[in-house]
N, C-alpha and C positions, 0 to 999 in steps of 0.2 A: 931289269927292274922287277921288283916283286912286291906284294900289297906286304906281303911281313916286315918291311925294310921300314915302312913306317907305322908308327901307333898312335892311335887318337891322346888327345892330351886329357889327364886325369882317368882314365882307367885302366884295370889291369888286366883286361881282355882286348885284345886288340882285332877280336872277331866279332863282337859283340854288336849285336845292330842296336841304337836309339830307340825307343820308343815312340809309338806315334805321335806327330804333334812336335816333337823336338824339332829345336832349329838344326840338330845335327843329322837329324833324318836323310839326308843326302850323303849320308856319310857311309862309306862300304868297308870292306874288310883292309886292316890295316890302317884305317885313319882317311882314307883316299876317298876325293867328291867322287862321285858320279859323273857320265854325262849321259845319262838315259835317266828315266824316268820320271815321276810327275816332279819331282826339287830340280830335274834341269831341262824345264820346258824352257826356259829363259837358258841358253846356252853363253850367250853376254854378259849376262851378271854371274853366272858359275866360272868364266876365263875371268874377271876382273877380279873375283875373292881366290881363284888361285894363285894368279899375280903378287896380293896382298902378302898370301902367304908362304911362298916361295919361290915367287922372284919370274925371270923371263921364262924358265922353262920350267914345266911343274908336273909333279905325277900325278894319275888318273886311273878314273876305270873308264873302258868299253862297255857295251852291254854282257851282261853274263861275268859281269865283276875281273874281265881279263885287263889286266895292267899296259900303262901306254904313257910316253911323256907327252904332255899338251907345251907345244914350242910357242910360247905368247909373243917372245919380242922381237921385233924388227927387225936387228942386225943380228940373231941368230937363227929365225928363219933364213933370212940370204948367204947364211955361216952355212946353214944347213943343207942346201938347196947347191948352194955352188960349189959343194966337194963332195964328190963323188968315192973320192979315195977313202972319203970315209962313212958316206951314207950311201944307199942304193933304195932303188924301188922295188926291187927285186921281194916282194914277199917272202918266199920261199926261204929267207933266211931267217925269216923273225920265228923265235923259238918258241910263243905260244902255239904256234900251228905246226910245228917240228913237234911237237911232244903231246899235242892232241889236246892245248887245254881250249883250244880255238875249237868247237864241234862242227861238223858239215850242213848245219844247221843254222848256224849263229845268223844272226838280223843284218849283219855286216858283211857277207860272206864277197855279194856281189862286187865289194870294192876290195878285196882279200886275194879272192882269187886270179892266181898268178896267168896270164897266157902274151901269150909271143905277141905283144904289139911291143912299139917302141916306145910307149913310156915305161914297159919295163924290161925291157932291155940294158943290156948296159956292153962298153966297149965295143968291138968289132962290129956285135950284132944289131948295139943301136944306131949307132953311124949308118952303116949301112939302108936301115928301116929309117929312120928321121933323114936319112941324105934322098930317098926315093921321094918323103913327102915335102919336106920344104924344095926340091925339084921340080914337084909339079904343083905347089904352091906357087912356086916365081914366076907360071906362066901365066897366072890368072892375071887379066885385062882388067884391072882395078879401076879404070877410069865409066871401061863398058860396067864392069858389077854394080859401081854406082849410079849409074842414071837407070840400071835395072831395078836398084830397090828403090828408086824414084818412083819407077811407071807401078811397081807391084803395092808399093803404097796408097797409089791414086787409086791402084782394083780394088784394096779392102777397103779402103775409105769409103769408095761409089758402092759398097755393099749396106752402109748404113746410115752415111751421111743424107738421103730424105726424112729419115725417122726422129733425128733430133735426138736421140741416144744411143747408147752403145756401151757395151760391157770388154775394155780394154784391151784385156787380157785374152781371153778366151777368142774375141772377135781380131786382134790384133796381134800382141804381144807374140803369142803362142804362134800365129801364122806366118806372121814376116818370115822369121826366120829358117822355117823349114821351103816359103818358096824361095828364097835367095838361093838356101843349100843345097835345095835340087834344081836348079838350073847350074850352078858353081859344078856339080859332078855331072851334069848332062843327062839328068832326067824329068826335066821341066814338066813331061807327060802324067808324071808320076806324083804329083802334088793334088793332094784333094785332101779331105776330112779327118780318111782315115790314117794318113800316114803321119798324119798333124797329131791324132790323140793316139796312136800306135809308139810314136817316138818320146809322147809322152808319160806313156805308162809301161814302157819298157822297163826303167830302172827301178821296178819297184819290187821284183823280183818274185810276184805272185803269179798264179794260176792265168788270167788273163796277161802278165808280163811275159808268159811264157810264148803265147799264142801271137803275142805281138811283136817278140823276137822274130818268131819263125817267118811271120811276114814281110819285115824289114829286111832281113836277112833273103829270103826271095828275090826281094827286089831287088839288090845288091848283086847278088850273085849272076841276075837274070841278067844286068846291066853290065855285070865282069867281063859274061860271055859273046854279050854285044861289041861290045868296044873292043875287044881282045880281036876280033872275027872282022871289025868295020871300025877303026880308028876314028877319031873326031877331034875337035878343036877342044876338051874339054879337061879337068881336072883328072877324070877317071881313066883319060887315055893315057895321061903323063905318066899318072903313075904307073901304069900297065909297059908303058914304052922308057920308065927311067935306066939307065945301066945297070942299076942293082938286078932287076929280072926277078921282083916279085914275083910267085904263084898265085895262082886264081884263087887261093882261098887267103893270101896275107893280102891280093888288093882289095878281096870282099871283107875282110876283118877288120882293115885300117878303114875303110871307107863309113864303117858302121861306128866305128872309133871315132872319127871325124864327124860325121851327120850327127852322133848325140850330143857328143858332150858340145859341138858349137851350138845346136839346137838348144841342148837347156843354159848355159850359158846367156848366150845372147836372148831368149827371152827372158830370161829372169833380168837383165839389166836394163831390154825394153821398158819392161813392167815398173823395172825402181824409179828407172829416170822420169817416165812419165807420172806415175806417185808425186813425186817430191815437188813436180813442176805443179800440179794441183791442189798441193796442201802445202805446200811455202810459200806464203804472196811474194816475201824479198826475194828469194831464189826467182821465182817468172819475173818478178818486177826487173830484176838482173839481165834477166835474159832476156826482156822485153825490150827492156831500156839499150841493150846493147852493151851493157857491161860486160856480158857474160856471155860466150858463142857457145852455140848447143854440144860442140867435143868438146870445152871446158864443163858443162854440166855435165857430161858423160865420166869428162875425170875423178869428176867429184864424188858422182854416183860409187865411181871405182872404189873409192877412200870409203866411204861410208858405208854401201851396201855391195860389198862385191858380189858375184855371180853364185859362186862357191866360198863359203865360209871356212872350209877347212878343206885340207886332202889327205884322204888314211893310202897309204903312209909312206915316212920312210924308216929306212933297216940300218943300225950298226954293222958294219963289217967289221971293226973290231971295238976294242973298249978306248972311250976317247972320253972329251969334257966337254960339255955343252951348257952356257948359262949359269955355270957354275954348282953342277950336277956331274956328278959322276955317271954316263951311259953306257952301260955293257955292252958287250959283244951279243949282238941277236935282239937287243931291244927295239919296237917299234915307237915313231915318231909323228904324232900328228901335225902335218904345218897348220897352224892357224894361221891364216889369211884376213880372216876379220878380226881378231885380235891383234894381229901385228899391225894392222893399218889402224889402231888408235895407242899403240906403245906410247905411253906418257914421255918415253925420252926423244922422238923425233916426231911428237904432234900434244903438246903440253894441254892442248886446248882443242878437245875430240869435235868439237864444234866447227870449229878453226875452216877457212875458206880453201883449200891446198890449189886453189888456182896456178896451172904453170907448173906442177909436182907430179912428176909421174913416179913416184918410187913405189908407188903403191905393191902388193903384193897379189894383186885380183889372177896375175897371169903366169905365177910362178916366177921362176927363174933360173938359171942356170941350164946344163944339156936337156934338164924337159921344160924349160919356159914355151907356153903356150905358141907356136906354129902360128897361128892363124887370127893371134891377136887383133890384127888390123882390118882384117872383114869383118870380126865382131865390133870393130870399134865404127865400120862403115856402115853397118846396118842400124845401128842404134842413131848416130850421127843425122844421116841423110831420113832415116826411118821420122825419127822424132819431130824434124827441122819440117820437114815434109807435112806431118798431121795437123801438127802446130800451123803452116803457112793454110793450108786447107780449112783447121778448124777454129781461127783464132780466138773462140767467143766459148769454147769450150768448157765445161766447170765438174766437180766433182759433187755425184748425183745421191752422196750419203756423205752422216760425218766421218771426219777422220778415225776414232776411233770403233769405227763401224766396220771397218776391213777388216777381212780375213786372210791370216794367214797358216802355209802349211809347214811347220819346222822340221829340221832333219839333223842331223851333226851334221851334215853336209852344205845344207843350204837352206837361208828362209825363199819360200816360193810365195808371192801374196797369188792369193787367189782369186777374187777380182776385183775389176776397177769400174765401176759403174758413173759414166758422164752424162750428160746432156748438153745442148747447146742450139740454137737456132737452125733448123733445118736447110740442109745447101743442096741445090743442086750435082747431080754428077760429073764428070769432066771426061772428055776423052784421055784415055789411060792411055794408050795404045796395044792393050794387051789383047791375047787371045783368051778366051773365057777359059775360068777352070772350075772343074767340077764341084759342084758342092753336095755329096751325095746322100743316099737315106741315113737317116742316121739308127745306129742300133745301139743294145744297151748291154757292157758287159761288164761287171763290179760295179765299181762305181763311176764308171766314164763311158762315156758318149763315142762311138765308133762309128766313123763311115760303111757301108756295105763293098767290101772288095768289088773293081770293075773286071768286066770280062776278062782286061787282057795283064793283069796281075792277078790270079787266083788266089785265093788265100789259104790257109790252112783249118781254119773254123769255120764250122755251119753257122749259116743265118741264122737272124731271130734271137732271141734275148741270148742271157747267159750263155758260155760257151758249157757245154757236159763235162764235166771230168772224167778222164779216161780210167777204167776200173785198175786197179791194183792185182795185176796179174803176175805167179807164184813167181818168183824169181829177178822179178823187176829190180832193175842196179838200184844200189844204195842213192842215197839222197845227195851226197856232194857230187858224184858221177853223176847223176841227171841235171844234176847243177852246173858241171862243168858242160857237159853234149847241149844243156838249153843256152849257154854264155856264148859257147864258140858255132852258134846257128845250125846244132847237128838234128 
């Protein structure tokens, strides 16, 4: 695909940018919307007028005006997703980064660039890497995982249930899930502040994401060499002990593969479900009433607001048809996941209750359908059901249209949830305490101070220093790839 393939209707420049103020100001070279910039802060209404105008699959620009199909509808995201034979994940094939129109610089890089895990892998070598991780998936003790984020729920609670408030998100949302995930891989020790706001501003792919890679990645590695040396009941041993015969750096690379994307994942759907249960009376009243069981809210959430909005990408391996588009050989493809779970042809009424409908598209599908679906779906589940039986009086402590949120192509993140509700007593949790350490200040986020016995790579105290630019320093996608793959 290429932006010259189409041209805006009524002139005879088809490079020609709008004038400010036009309703076509979103409009890039060739005729094609945007999904960057101030015309597509609303990423929602930019998918629904591409629909309009071209149907389930539609052309686009990325940032930096590089061309992409936006895959809107339903049954050809899962066309998409479940042939292989004819899509890959494989980056490496998409011919804007084959020909340099993608620069080592672009805003997108971190989801571009190619490395050896097994969502992009493909054949022999993904079997192999997905047959290690759903391996040591199947040993996970799902009934123990659940009554864990029971007790780990009652700790956050008991952190702010006397105060009669609480900010959701940040207090909640964001935490569950990183202590489930480090106990799930066997490092329950290693839960505190900073690994909490480290994992969250890893994928941002700034100066302090950089610092916070190297941290995670410590921990990872520190915990490879552990397990490797003194085996245990835990996730990080399985994989270590599956028959494939991982190396110490594919089980510390799948393992950091796993901690994020279930970390933001799973908070981002904490976050929704608990939203909606706050600012929809009929949805609580549903659920209140017993109409509705809190993993039917969680499905719904899925239809509505899933975790990740989109996934960049997939690749043609050769030239096929798609939505009734012709797609090249090397062209990239964005699944939309939040547009396909409102395709007017299998949800007429985007409204619509999908009670009992898991079609949803929140967890992929086909040889990379999300692995670990079902923890994310226990933490949310038990997580939710949990706060709710703890906080039943709970209320939402601004208006609804007072929330913030932070958009991405990627995903909307709300930013926080601020409650209130009658002050409660604590409860025995039966946890052992976890740290809540100093906090520091680096960008714009909040960091615990490394403990002794994970050292970190940043000095204390505000900002981290930027290291000078000394003569010879590798090019900018090279430092990009060594800070990706934890070097």
């Amino acid at each position: 695909m290429t932006p010259e393939s189409f041209s805006p209707t009524g002139t005879d420049d088809p490079t020609a940018a709008p004038p400010p103020g036009c309703p076509a100001h979103g409009i890039g070279p060739g005729g094609l919307r945007r999904l960057y910039g101030p015309d597509a802060e609303d990423l929602g209404a930019v998918y629904e007028k591409l629909r309009a105008e071209h149907g389930p699959v539609a052309p686009a620009l990325l940032h930096d005006d590089v061309p992409i199909w936006v895959v809107l509808g339903h049954t050809e995201n899962m066309h998409m997703v479940r042939t292989p034979s004819q899509y890959s994940r494989d980056t490496r094939l998409w011919v804007p980064l084959q020909d340099g129109t993608v620069k080592p610089d672009h805003p997108l890089m971190p989801h571009l660039a190619w490395q050896p895990f097994c969502s992009h892998a493909e054949g022999d070598e993904h079997l192999r890497l997905r047959g290690a991780v759903i391996g040591a998936m199947s040993t996970i003790d799902h009934r123990g995982i659940r009554r864990y984020i029971n007790r780990a729920t009652q700790h956050l609670v008991n952190q702010f249930c006397e105060q009669g408030r609480a900010e959701l998100v940040s207090q909640f949302a964001e935490r569950l899930p990183m202590a489930v995930m480090c106990e799930i891989l066997g490092m329950p020790e290693e839960y505190n502040d900073r690994i909490v706001q480290a994992a969250r501003d890893l994928p941002k792919g700034t100066e302090t994401a950089i610092a916070s890679n190297e941290y995670i990645m410590g921990v990872l590695t520190r915990l490879t060499a552990r397990r490797r040396a003194e085996p245990k009941e835990d996730f990080t041993s399985r994989l270590i002990d599956h028959p494939a015969r991982l190396t110490d750096e594919e089980v510390s690379q799948h393992l950091r593969l796993i901690l994020i994307v279930a970390y933001e994942s799973t908070a981002n759907l904490l976050a929704n479900v608990l939203r909606v249960v706050l600012t929809d009376p009929r949805f609580r009243a549903q659920l209140s009433g017993g109409q509705m069981t809190v993993p039917q809210a969680v499905e719904q959430s899925l239809w509505d607001e899933p975790p990740f909005s989109t996934v960049l990408g997939y690749f043609a391996k050769r030239e096929t048809e798609l939505g009734g588009q012709r797609i090249r050989q090397g062209d990239g493809l964005l699944m939309g996941i939040a547009p396909g779970n409102v395709d007017p042809r299998v949800r007429p009424d985007a409204k619509a209750n999908m009670q009992g409908n898991r079609s949803h598209l929140a967890f992929s599908g086909g040889p990379h359908e999300c692995p670990g679906q079902d923890i994310g779906r226990a933490i949310a589940d038990v997580g939710v059901d949990a706060l709710l039986t703890r906080l039943p009086d709970v209320e939402l402590a601004c208006e609804e249209d007072e929330l913030r949120w932070r958009a991405s192509i990627s995903n909307r993140h709300l930013v926080d949830l601020p409650v209130h509700f009658a002050p409660k007593p604590q409860q025995d949790d039966g946890m052992a305490p976890w740290h809540s350490v100093p906090e520091q200040r680096m960008g714009d986020r909040q960091f615990g101070a490394p403990q002794p016995q994970t050292p970190a790579p940043e000095p204390t105290g505000a900002a981290p220093t930027p290291m000078p630019e000394p003569a010879g320093r590798p090019g900018l996608f090279r430092r990009f790839l060594r800070w990706w793959r934890g070097e």
